[in-house]
Every structure is written in C-alpha cells, then in structure tokens.
mmCIF file as Biopython writes it, N, C-alpha, C and O atoms, coordinates in Angstrom:
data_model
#
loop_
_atom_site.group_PDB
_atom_site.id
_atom_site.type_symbol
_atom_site.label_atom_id
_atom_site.label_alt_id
_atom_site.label_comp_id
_atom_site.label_asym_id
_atom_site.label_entity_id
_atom_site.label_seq_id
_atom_site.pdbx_PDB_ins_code
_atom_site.Cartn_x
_atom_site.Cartn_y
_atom_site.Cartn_z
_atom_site.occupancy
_atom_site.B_iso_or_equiv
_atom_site.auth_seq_id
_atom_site.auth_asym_id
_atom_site.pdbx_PDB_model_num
ATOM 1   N N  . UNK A ? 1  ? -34.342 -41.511 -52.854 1.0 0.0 1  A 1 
ATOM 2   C CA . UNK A ? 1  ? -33.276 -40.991 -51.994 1.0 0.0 1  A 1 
ATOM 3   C C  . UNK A ? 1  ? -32.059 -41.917 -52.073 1.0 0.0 1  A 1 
ATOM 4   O O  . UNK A ? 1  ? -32.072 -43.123 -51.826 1.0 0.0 1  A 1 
ATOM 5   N N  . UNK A ? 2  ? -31.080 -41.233 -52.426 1.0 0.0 2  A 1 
ATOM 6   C CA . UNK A ? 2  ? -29.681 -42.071 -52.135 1.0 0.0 2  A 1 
ATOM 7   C C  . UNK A ? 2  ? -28.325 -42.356 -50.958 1.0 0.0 2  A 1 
ATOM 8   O O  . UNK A ? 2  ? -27.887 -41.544 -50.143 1.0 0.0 2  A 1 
ATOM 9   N N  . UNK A ? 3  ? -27.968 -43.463 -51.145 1.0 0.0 3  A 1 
ATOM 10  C CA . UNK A ? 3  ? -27.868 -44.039 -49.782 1.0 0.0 3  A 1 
ATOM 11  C C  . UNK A ? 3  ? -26.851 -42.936 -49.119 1.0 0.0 3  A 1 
ATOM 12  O O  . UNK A ? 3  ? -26.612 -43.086 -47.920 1.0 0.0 3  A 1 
ATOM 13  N N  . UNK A ? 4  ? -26.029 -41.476 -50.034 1.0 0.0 4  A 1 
ATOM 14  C CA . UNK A ? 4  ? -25.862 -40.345 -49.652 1.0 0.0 4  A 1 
ATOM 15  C C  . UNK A ? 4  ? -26.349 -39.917 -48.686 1.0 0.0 4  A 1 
ATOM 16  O O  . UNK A ? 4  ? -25.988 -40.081 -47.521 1.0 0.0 4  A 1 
ATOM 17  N N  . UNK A ? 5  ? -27.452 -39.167 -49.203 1.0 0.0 5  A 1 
ATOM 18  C CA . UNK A ? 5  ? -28.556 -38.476 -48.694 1.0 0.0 5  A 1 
ATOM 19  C C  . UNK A ? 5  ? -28.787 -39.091 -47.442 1.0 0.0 5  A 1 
ATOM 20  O O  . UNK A ? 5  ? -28.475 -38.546 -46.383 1.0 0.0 5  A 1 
ATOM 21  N N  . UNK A ? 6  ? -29.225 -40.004 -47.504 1.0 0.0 6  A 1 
ATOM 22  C CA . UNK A ? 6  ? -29.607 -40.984 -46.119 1.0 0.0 6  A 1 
ATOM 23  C C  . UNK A ? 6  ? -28.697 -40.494 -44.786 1.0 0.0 6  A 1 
ATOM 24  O O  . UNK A ? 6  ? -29.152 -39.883 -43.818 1.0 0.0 6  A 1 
ATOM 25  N N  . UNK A ? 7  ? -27.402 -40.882 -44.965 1.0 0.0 7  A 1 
ATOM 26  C CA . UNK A ? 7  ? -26.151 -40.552 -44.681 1.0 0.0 7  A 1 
ATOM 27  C C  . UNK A ? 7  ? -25.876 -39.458 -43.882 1.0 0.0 7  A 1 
ATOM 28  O O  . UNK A ? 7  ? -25.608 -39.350 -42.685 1.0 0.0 7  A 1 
ATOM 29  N N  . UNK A ? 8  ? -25.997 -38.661 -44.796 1.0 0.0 8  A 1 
ATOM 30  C CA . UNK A ? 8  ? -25.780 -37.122 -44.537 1.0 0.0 8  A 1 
ATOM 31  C C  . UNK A ? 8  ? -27.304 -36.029 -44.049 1.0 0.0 8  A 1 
ATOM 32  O O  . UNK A ? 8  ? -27.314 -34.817 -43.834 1.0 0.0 8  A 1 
ATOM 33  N N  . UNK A ? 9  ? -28.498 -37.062 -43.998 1.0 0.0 9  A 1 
ATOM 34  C CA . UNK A ? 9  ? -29.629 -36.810 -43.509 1.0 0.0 9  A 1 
ATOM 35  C C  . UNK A ? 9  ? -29.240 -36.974 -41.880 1.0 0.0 9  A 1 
ATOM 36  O O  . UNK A ? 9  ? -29.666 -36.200 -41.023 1.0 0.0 9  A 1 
ATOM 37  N N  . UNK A ? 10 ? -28.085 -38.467 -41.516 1.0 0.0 10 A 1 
ATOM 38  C CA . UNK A ? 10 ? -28.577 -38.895 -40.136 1.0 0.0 10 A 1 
ATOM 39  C C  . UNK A ? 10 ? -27.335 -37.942 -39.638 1.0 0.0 10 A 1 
ATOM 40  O O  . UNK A ? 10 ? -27.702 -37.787 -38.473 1.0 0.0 10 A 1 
ATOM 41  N N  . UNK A ? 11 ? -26.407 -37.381 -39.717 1.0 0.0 11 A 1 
ATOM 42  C CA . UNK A ? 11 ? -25.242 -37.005 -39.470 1.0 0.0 11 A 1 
ATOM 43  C C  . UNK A ? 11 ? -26.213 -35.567 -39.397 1.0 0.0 11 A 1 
ATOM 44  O O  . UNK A ? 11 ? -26.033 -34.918 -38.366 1.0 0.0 11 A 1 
ATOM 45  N N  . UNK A ? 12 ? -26.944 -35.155 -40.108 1.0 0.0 12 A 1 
ATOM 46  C CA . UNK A ? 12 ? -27.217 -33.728 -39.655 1.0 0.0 12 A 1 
ATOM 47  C C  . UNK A ? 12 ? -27.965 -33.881 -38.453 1.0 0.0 12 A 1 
ATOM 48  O O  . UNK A ? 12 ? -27.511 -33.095 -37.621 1.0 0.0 12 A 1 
ATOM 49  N N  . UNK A ? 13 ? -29.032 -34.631 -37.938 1.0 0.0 13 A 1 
ATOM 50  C CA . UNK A ? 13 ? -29.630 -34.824 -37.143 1.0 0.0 13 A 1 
ATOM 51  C C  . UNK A ? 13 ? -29.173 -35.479 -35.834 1.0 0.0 13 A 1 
ATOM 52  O O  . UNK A ? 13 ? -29.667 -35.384 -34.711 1.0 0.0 13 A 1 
ATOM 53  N N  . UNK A ? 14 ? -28.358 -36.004 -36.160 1.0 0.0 14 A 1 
ATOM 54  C CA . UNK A ? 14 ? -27.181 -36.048 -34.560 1.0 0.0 14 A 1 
ATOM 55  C C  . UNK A ? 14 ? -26.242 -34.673 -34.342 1.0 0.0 14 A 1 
ATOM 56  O O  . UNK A ? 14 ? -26.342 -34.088 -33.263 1.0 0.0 14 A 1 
ATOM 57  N N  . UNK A ? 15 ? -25.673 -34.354 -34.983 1.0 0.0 15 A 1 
ATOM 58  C CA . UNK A ? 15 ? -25.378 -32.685 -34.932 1.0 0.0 15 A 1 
ATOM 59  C C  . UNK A ? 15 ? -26.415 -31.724 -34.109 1.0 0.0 15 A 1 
ATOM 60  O O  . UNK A ? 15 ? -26.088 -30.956 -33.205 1.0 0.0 15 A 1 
ATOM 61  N N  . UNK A ? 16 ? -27.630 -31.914 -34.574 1.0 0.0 16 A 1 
ATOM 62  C CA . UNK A ? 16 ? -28.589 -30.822 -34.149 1.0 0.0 16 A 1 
ATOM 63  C C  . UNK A ? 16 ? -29.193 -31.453 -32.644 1.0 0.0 16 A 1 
ATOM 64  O O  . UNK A ? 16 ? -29.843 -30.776 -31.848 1.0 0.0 16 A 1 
ATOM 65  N N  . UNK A ? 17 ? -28.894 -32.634 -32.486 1.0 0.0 17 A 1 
ATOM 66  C CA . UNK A ? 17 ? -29.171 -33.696 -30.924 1.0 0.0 17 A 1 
ATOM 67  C C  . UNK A ? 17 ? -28.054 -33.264 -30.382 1.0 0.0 17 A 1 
ATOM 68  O O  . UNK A ? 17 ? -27.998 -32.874 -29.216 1.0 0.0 17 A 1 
ATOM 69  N N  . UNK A ? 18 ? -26.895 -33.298 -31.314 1.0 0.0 18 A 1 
ATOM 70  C CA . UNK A ? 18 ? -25.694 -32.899 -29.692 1.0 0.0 18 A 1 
ATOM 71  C C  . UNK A ? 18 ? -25.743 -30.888 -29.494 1.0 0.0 18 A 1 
ATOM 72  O O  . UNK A ? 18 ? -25.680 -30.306 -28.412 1.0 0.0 18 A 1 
ATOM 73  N N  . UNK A ? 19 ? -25.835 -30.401 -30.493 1.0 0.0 19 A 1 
ATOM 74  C CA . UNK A ? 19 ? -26.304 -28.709 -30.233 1.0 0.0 19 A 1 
ATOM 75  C C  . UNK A ? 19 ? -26.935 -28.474 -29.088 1.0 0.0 19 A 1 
ATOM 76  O O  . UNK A ? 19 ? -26.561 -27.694 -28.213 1.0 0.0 19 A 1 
ATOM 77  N N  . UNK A ? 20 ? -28.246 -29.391 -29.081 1.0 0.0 20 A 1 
ATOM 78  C CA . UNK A ? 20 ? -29.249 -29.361 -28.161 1.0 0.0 20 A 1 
ATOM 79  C C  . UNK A ? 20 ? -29.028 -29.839 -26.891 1.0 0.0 20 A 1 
ATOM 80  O O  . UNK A ? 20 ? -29.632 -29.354 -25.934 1.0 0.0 20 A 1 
ATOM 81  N N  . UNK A ? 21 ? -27.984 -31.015 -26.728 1.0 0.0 21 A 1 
ATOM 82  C CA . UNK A ? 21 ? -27.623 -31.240 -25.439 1.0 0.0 21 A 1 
ATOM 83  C C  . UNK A ? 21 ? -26.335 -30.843 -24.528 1.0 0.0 21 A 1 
ATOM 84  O O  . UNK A ? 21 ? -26.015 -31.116 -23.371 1.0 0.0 21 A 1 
ATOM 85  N N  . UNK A ? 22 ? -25.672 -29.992 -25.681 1.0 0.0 22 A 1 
ATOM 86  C CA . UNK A ? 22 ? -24.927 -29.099 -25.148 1.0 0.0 22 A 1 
ATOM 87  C C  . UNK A ? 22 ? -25.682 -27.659 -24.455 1.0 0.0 22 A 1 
ATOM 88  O O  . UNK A ? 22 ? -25.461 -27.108 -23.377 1.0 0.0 22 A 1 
ATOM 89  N N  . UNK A ? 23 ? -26.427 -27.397 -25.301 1.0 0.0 23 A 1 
ATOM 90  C CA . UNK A ? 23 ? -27.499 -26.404 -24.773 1.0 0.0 23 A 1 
ATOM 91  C C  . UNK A ? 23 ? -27.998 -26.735 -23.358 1.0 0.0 23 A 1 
ATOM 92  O O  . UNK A ? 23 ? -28.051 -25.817 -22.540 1.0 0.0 23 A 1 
ATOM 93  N N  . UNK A ? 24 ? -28.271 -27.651 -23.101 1.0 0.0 24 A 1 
ATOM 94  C CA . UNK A ? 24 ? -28.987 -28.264 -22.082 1.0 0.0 24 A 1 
ATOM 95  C C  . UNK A ? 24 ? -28.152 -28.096 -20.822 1.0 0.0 24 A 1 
ATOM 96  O O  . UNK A ? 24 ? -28.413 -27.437 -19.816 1.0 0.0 24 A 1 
ATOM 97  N N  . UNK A ? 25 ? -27.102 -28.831 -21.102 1.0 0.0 25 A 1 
ATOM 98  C CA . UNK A ? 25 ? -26.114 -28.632 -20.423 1.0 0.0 25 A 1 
ATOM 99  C C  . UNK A ? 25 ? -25.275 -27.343 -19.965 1.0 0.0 25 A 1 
ATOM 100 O O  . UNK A ? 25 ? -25.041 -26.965 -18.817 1.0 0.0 25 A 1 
ATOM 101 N N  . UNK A ? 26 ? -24.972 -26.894 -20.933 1.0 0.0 26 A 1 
ATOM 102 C CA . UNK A ? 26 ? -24.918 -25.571 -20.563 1.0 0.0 26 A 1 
ATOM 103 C C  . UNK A ? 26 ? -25.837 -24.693 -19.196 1.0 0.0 26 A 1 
ATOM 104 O O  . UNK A ? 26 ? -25.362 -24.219 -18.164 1.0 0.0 26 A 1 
ATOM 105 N N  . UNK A ? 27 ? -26.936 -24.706 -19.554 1.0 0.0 27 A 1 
ATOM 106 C CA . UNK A ? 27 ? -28.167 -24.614 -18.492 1.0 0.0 27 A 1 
ATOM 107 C C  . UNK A ? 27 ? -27.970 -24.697 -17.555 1.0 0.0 27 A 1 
ATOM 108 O O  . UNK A ? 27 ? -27.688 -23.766 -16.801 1.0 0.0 27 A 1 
ATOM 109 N N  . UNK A ? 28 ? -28.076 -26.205 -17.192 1.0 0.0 28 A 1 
ATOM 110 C CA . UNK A ? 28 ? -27.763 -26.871 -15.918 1.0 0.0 28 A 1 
ATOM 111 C C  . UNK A ? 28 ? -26.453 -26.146 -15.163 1.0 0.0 28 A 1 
ATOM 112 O O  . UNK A ? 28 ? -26.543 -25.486 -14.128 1.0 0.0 28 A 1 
ATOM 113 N N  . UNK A ? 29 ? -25.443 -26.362 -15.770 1.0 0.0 29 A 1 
ATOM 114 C CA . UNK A ? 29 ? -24.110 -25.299 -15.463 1.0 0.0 29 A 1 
ATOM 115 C C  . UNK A ? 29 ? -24.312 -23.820 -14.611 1.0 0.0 29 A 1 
ATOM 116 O O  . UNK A ? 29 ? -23.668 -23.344 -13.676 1.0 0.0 29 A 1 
ATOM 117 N N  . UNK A ? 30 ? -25.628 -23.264 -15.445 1.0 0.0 30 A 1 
ATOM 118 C CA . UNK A ? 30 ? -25.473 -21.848 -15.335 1.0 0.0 30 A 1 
ATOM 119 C C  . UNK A ? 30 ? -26.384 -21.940 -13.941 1.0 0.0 30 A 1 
ATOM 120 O O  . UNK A ? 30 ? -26.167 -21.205 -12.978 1.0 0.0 30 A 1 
ATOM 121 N N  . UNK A ? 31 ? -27.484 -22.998 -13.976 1.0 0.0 31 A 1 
ATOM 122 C CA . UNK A ? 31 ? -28.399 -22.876 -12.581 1.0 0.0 31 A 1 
ATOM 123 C C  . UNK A ? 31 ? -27.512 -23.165 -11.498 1.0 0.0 31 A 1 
ATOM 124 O O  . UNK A ? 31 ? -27.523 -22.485 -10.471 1.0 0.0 31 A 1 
ATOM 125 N N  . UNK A ? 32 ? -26.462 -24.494 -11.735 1.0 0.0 32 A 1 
ATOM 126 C CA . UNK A ? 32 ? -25.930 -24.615 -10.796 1.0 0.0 32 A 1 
ATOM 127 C C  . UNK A ? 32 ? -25.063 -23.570 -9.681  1.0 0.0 32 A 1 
ATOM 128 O O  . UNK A ? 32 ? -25.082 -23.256 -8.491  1.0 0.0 32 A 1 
ATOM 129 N N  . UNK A ? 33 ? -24.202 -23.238 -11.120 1.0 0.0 33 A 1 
ATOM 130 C CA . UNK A ? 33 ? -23.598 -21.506 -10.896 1.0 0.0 33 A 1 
ATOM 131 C C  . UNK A ? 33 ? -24.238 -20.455 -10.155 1.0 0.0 33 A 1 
ATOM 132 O O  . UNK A ? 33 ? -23.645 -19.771 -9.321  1.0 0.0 33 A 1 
ATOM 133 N N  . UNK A ? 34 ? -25.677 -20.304 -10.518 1.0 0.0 34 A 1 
ATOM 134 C CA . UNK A ? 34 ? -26.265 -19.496 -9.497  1.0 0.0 34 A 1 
ATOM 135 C C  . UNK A ? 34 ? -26.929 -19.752 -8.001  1.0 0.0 34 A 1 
ATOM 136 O O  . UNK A ? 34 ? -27.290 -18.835 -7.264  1.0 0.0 34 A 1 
ATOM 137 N N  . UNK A ? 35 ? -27.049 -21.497 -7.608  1.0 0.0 35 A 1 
ATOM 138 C CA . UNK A ? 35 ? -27.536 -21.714 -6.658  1.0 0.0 35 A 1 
ATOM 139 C C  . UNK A ? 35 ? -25.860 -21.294 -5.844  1.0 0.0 35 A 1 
ATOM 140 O O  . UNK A ? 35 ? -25.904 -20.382 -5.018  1.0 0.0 35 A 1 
ATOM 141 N N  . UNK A ? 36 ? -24.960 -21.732 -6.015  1.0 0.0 36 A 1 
ATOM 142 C CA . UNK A ? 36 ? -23.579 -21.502 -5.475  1.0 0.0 36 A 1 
ATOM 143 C C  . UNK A ? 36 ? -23.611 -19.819 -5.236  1.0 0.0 36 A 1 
ATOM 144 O O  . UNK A ? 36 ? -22.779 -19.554 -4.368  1.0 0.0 36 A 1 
ATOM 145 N N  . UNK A ? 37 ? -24.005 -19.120 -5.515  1.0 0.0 37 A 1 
ATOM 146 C CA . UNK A ? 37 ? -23.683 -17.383 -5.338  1.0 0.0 37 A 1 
ATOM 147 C C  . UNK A ? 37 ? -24.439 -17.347 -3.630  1.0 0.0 37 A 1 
ATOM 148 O O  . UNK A ? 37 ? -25.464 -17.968 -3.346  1.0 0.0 37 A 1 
ATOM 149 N N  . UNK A ? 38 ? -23.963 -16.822 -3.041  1.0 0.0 38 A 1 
ATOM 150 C CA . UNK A ? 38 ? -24.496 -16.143 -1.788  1.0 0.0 38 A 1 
ATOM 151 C C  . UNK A ? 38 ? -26.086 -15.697 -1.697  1.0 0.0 38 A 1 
ATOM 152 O O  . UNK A ? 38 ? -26.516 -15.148 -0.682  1.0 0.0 38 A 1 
#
C-alpha cells in the first residue's frame, strides 16, 4: 500500500465519521423539535 492510499484511505473514513455524526445530530434536532410541539 502506498503512502497515497493510506492517505486517501483515512480521509474517506473521517468523511463517513462526520456523515454519521451529522446524522446523529440531525436526530437529536428532530426529537428535540418534537418534544417542543404541544
């Protein structure tokens, strides 16, 4: 494997960590959103 690859291995995998904690977040948002409704 080249020190590329390596590279562009860890950059995809923080990409797919922040996807996921935007996801997350998102969530949280939407529960919050609904405890606030009447």
């Amino acid at each position: 494997m080249t020190q590329l690859d390596d590279t562009q291995t860890r950059e995809h995998e923080s990409q797919a960590a922040d996807a996921a904690d935007e996801a997350e977040l998102a969530a949280l948002e939407h529960q919050v959103k609904q405890r606030k409704k009447p």
